[in-house]
C-alpha positions as CSV (number, residue, x, y, z in Angstrom):
1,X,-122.3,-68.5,107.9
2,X,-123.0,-68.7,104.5
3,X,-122.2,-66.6,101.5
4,X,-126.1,-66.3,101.0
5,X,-127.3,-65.8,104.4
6,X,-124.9,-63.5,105.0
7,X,-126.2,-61.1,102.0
8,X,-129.6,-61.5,103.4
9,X,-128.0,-60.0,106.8
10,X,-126.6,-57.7,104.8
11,X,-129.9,-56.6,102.6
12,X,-131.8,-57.0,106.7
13,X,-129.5,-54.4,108.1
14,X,-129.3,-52.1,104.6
15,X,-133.4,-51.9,104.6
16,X,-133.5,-51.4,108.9
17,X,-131.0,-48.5,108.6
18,X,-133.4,-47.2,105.6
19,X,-136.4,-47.9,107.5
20,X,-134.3,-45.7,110.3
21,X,-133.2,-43.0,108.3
22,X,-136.7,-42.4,106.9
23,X,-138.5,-42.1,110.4
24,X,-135.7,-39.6,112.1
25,X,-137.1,-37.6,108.8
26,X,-139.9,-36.5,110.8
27,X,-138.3,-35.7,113.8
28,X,-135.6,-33.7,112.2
29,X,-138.4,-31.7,110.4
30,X,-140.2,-30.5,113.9
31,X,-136.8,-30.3,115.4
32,X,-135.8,-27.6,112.4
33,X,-139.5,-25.6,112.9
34,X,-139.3,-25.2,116.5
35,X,-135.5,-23.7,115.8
36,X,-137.9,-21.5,113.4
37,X,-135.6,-22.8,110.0
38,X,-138.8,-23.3,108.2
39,X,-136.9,-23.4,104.6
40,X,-135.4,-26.4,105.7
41,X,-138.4,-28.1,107.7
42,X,-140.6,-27.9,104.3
43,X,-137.9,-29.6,102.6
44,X,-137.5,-32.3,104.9
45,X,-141.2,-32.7,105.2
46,X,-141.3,-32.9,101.1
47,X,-138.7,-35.3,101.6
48,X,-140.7,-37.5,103.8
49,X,-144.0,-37.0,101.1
50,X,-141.7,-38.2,98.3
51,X,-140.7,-40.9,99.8
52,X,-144.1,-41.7,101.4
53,X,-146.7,-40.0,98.7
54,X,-149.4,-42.1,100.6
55,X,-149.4,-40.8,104.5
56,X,-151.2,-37.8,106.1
57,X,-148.4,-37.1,108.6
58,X,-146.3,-35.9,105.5
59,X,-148.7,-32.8,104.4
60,X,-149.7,-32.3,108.1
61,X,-146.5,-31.7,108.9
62,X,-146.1,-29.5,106.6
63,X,-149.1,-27.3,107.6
64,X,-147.1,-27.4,111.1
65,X,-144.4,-26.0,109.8
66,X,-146.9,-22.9,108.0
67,X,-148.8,-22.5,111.1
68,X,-145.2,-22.2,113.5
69,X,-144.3,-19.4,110.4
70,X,-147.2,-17.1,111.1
71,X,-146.9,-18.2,115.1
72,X,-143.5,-16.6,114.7
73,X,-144.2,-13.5,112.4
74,X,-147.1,-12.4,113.9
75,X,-145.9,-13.0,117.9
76,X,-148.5,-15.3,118.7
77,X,-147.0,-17.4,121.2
78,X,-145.9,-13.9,123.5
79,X,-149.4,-12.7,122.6
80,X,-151.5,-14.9,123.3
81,X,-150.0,-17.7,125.8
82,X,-147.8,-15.4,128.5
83,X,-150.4,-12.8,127.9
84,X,-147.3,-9.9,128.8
85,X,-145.4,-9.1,125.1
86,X,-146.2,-4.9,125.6
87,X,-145.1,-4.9,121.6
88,X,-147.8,-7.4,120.6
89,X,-150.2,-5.6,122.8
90,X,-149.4,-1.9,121.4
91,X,-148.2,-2.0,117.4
92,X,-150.4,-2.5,114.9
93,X,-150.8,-5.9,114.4
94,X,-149.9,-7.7,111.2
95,X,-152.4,-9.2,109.3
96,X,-152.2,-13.4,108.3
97,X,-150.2,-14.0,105.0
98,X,-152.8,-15.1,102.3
99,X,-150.8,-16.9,100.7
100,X,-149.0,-18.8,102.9
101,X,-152.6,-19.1,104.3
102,X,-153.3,-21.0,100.9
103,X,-150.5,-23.4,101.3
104,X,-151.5,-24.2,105.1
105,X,-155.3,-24.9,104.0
106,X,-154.2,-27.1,100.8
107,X,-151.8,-29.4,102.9
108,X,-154.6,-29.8,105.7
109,X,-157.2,-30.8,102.7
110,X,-154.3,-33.1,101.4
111,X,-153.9,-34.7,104.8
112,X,-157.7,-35.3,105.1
113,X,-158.2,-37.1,101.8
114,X,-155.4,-39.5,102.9
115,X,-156.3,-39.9,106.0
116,X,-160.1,-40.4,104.8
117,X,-158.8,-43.0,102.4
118,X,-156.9,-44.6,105.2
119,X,-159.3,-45.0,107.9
120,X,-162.1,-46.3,105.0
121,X,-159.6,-49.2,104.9
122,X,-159.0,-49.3,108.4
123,X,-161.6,-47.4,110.8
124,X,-158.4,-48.2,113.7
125,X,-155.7,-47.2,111.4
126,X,-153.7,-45.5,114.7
127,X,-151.3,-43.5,112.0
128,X,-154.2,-41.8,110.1
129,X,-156.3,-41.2,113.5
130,X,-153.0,-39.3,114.6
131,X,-153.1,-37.7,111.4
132,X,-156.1,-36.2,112.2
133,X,-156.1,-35.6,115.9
134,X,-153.2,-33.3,114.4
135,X,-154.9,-31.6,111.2
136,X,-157.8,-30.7,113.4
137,X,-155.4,-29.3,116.4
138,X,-153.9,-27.2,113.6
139,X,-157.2,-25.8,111.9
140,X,-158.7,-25.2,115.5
141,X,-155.2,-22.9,116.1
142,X,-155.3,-21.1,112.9
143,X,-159.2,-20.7,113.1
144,X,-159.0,-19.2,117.0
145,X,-155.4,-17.5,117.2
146,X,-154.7,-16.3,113.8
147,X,-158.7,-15.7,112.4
148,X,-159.8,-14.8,115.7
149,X,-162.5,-16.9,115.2
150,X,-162.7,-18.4,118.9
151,X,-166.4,-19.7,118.7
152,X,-165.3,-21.0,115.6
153,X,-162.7,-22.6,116.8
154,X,-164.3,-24.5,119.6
155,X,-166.1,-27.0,117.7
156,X,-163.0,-28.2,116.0
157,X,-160.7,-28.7,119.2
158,X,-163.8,-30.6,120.0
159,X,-163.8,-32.8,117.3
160,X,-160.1,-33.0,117.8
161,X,-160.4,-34.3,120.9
162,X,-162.9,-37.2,120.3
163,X,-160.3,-38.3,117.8
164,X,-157.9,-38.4,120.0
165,X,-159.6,-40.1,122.8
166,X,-160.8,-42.9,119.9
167,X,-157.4,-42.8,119.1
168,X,-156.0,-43.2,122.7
169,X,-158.3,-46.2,123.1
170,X,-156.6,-48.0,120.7
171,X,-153.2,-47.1,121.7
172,X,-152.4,-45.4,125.0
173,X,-148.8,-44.8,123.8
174,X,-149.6,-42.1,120.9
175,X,-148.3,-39.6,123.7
176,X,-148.6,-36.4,121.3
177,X,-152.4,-37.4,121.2
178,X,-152.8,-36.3,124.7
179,X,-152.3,-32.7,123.9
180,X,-156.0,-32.6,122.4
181,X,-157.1,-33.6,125.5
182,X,-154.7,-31.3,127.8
183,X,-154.7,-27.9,125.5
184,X,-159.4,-27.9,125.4
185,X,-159.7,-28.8,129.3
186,X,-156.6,-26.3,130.5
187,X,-157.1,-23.4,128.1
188,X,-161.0,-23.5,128.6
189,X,-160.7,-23.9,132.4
190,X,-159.4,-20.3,132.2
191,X,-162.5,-18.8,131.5
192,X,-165.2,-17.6,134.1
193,X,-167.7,-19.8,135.3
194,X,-170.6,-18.9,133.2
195,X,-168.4,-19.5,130.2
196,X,-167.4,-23.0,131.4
197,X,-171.1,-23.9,132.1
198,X,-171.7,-23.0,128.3
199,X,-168.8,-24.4,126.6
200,X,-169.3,-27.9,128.9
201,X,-173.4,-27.9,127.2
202,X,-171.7,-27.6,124.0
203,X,-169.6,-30.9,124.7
204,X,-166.6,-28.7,125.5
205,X,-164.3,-30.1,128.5
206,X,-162.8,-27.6,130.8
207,X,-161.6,-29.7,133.8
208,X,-158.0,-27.6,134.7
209,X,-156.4,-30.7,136.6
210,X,-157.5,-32.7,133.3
211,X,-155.9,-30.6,131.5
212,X,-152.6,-30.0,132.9
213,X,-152.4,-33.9,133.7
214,X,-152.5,-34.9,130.0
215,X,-149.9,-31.6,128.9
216,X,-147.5,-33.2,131.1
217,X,-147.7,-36.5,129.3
218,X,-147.1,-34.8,126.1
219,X,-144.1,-33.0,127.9
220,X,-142.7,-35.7,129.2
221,X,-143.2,-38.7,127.1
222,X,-144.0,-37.0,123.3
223,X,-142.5,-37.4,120.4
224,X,-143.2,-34.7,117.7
225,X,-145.2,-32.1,119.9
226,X,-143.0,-32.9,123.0
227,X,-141.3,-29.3,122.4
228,X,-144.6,-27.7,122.5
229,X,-145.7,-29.2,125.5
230,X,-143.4,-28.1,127.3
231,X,-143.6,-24.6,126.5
232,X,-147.4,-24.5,127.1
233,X,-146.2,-26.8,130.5
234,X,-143.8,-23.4,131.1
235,X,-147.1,-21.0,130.4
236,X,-148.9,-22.9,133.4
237,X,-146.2,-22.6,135.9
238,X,-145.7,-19.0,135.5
239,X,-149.7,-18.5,135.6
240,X,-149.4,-20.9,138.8
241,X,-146.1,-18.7,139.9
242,X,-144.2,-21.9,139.8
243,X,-141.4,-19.8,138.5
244,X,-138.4,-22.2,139.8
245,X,-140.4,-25.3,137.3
246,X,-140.9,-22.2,134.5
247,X,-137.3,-21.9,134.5
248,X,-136.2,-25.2,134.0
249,X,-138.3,-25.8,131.0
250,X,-137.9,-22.9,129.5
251,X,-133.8,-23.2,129.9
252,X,-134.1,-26.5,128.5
253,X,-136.3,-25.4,125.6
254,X,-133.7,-22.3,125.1
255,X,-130.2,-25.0,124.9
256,X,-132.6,-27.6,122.9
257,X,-133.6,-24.6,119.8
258,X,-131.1,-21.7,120.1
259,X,-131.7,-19.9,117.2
260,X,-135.7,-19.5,118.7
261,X,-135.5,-16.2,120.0
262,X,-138.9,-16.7,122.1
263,X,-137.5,-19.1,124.9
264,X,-134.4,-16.9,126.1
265,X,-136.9,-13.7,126.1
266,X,-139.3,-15.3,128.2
267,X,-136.9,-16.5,130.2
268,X,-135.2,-13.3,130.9
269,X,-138.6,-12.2,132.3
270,X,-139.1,-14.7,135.2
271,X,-138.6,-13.0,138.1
């Protein structure tokens, strides 16, 4: 081989292990928020912005990484999704941080400019439609579990959804883009019948076995929300008394993020 082609072998392999080192960025920034070391998941995630000043996943991962903080402050998880935390249910509850509040809403504004800039380029631009299948997943949270404002809410996880399905048309593969899909249809299954008849005229899909189908893609096949999937896959086997299933993900969820108090707890419950 030559002295030249092997320096271009050389400058291939240096700018693949780059290319590499930049996308495991990402992952190690939703693998340090689910172990709840937020310090280090917003520096990792302005790592990622520096480096790539022009893509909504940087600041939307960053408004994860917010939204997991006051998920984990104010108990939300045991409160609202397993529905039996007796110290949620009976202190006083803390109220949302304003100003973490601030930072949440200005990186979810930040990822919708880019994302808007993105898709006026490219109307099937898969990495901006991701972008905001997750933005909108986000606001719909905050808006419903942290504001309380559920009706709110509603129309946003809608909107989230149809982004994800026009995203899931283009590319089947964006497995954390089923979670849209799974969290509306299972979590609004739940409520009574009148309710479902009213949220499905609003354009609202409750279909349970929908719903728990596309959670277990997520679970099984995602890549950033794949940890979350699986917890919310863990809250539908205990509400199904599948507690053998319940175990195994939650067991695997407390080994994967050990310093995450809420997987061991819950855990410790199952009978």
């Amino acid at each position: 081989m030559s002295t030249a082609a092997s320096a271009m072998r050389l400058f291939s392999l240096c700018c693949f292990a780059v290319a590499a080192q930049e996308n495991t960025l990402l992952d190690q920034g939703y693998r340090q928020m689910y172990d709840l070391d937020f310090p280090e998941a917003h520096k990792t995630f302005a790592q990622w912005m520096k480096l790539h000043p022009e893509d909504p996943l940087g600041p939307v991962s960053d408004a994860a990484a917010y939204l997991f903080t006051e998920f984990d402050r104010l108990h939300i998880l045991q409160g609202e999704f397993f529905l039996h935390d007796e110290n949620f249910r009976t202190k006083e509850r803390l109220k949302p941080d304003p100003v973490l509040a601030a930072a949440f809403q200005k990186q979810l504004a930040r990822c919708e400019q880019l994302a808007a800039q993105a898709l006026a380029k490219n109307p099937r631009d898969t990495n901006a439609l991701f972008a905001e299948v997750l933005r909108l997943g986000l606001k719909s949270d905050y808006d419903g579990l942290i504001d309380k404002r559920y009706i709110y809410s509603l129309s946003t996880t809608k909107l989230g959804r149809n982004t994800a399905e026009k995203l899931l048309a283009i590319d089947a593969t964006f497995y954390d883009a089923w979670i849209a899909i799974g969290v509306e249809n299972y979590l609004l299954s739940l409520k009574p019948m009148p309710v479902r008849w009213i949220l499905q005229l609003g354009g609202n899909k409750t279909d349970h076995n929908i719903g728990v189908e596309k959670l277990k893609l997520t679970a099984e096949k995602g890549r950033y929300l794949r940890p979350f999937a699986r917890l919310l896959m863990a809250v539908v086997s205990l509400r199904e008394s599948d507690f053998p299933r319940a175990k195994q993900l939650l067991k695997g969820l407390r080994d994967e993020f050990p310093h995450n108090p809420l997987y061991a707890s819950e855990l410790a419950r199952i009978p």
